[in-house]
N, C-alpha and C positions, 0 to 999 in steps of 0.2 A: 504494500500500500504506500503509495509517494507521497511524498509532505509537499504540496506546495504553498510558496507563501508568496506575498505580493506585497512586495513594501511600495507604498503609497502616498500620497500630501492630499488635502482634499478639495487645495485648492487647484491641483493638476488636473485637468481635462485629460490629456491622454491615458492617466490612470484608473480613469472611470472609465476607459475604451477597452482598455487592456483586460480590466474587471468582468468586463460583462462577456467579451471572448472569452476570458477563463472559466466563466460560470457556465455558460453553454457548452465547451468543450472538454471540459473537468473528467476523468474517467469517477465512475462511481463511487468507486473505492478510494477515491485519495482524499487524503485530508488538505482541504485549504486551511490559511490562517492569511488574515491579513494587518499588517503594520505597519501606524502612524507615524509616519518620522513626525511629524508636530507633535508629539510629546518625545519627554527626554529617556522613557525606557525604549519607546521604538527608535529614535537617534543611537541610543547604545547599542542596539541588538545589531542596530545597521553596520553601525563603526565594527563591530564586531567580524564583522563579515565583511567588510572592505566595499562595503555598498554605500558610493557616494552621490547616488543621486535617484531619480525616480519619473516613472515607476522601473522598475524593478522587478525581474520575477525569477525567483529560484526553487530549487527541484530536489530536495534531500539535501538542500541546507549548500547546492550547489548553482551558480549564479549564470541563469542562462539566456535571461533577458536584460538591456538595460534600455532605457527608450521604449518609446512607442513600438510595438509590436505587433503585426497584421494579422488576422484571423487563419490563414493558412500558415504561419511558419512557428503558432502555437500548435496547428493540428498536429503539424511534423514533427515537430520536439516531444507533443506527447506518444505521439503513437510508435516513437523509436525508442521508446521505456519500456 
């Protein structure tokens, strides 16, 4: 079961684009999580993980989007898991 998570701002537009591809294309089984860089534990989790900007989307704690991301080359990335 894959973890993905999507670190996010909520003032970003392209992150509520990203979101809504991920939501439709999620396989069943994975666990989303999504996190706030505007607060300061999602900023740490981020710094943590070398993720300096957003949106952001990573796959088992592995960083495989940065920027805007199109509805097919999510389908790709997930269906090659």
């Amino acid at each position: 079961m894959p973890l993905i998570e999507l670190f996010y701002s909520d003032t970003c537009p392209d992150c509520h684009m990203v979101r809504e591809h991920l939501m439709k294309l999620m396989p069943k089984d994975a666990k989303f999580k999504e996190i706030n860089i505007g607060y300061p534990e999602g900023r740490g989790y981020a710094a943590s993980l070398g993720i300096m900007s957003v949106p952001t989307v990573a796959i088992d704690k592995e960083v495989v989007f940065v920027g805007y991301v199109d509805k097919d080359e999510i389908e790709q990335e997930l269906k090659s898991r």
